[in-house]
Each structure stands twice: as structure tokens, then as C-alpha cells.
C-alpha positions as CSV (number, residue, x, y, z in Angstrom):
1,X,-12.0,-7.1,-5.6
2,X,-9.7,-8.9,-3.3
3,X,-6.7,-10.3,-5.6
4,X,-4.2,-11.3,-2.9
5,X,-4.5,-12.0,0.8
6,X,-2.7,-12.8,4.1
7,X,0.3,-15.2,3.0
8,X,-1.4,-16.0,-0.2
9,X,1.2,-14.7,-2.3
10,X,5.0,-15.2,-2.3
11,X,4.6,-11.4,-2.4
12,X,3.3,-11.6,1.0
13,X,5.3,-13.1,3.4
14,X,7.8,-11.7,6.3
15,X,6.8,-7.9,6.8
16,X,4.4,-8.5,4.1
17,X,2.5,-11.3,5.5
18,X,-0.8,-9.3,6.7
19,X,-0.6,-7.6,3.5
20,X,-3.7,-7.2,1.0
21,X,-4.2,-6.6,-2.6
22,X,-7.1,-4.9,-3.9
23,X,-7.7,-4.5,-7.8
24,X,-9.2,-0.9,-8.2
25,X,-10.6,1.0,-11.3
26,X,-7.9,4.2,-11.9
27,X,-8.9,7.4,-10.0
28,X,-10.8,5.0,-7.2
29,X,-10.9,6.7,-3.9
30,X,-8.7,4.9,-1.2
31,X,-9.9,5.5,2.2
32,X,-8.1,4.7,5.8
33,X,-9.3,1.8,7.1
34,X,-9.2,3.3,10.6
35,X,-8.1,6.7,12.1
36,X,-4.4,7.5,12.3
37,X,-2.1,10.2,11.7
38,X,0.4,10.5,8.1
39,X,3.8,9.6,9.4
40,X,5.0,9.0,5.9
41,X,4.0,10.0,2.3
42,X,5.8,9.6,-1.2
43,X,4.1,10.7,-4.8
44,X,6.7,11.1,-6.8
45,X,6.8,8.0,-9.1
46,X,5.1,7.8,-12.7
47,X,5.2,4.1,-13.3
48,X,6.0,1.0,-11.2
49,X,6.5,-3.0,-12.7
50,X,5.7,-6.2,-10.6
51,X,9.4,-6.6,-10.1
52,X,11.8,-6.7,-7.1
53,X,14.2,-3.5,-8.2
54,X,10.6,-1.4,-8.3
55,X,9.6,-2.5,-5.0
56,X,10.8,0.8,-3.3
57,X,10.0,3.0,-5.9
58,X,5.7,3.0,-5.0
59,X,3.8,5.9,-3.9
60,X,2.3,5.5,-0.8
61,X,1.4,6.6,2.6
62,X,2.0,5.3,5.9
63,X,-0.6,6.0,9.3
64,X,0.2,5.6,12.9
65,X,-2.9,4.5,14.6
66,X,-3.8,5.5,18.2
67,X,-2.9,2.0,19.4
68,X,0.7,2.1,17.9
69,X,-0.1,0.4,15.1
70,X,0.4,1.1,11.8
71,X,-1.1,0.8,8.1
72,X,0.7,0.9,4.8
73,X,-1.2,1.9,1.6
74,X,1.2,1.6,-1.6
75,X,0.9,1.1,-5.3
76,X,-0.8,4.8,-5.6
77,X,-1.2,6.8,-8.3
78,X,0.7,10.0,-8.7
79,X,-0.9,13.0,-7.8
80,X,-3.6,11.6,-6.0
């Protein structure tokens, strides 16, 4: 389920803005959206908060599409 969308969120604006929130059972696969190669990976946090000081502290990965684009997934578990 779609919780947050494109600038619908004060969460989502600047970098952020084409940014989308999914709510997800625990242990849901995540898939790529589209093709790309892993050009950044971290999965070394245990916990996280909805607040600013735990911002850089999500597990996540980072693609580079074909086109020079890229795709951000965060807010993963760890270990998966």
C-alpha cells in the first residue's frame, strides 16, 4: 500500500521529492523496479526512528540504471 507520494510529504521534498513510501509486511520481497547495477549497499543498522538524526542511519541500496539514472531503496531490514 502506497503511504506517501511525490511531494506529499514534508518528508519528500528537495532530493526527496520523487520519493515513495510503501508500507510492507516484514520479510516482503523488494524488487528493482528496473534493471541497473548496485553502486551502493549498507545493512548494518538494527533499528531506525522517523526522526531527522536517523535519517543516515537506513539500510539501503542504491542502482545505476543504463540511462544514468538512478534508484534509491532504503528503510531495509538487516540482513535481507
Amino acid at each position: 500500500m502506497l503511504v506517501q507520494g511525490v511531494d506529499g510529504a514534508s518528508t519528500h521534498r528537495d532530493e526527496l521529492s520523487y520519493a515513495y513510501d510503501w508500507a510492507l509486511a516484514v520479510g516482503t520481497p523488494v524488487l528493482a523496479a528496473r534493471a541497473g547495477v548496485v553502486v551502493e549497499a549498507c545493512d548494518v543498522f538494527r533499528a531506525g526512528a522517523p526522526k531527522p538524526e536517523y535519517r543516515p542511519l537506513a539500510n539501503h541500496v542504491v542502482l545505476r540504471h543504463a540511462d544514468g539514472l538512478y534508484s534509491r531503496y532504503f528503510h531495509l531490514k538487516q540482513g535481507s
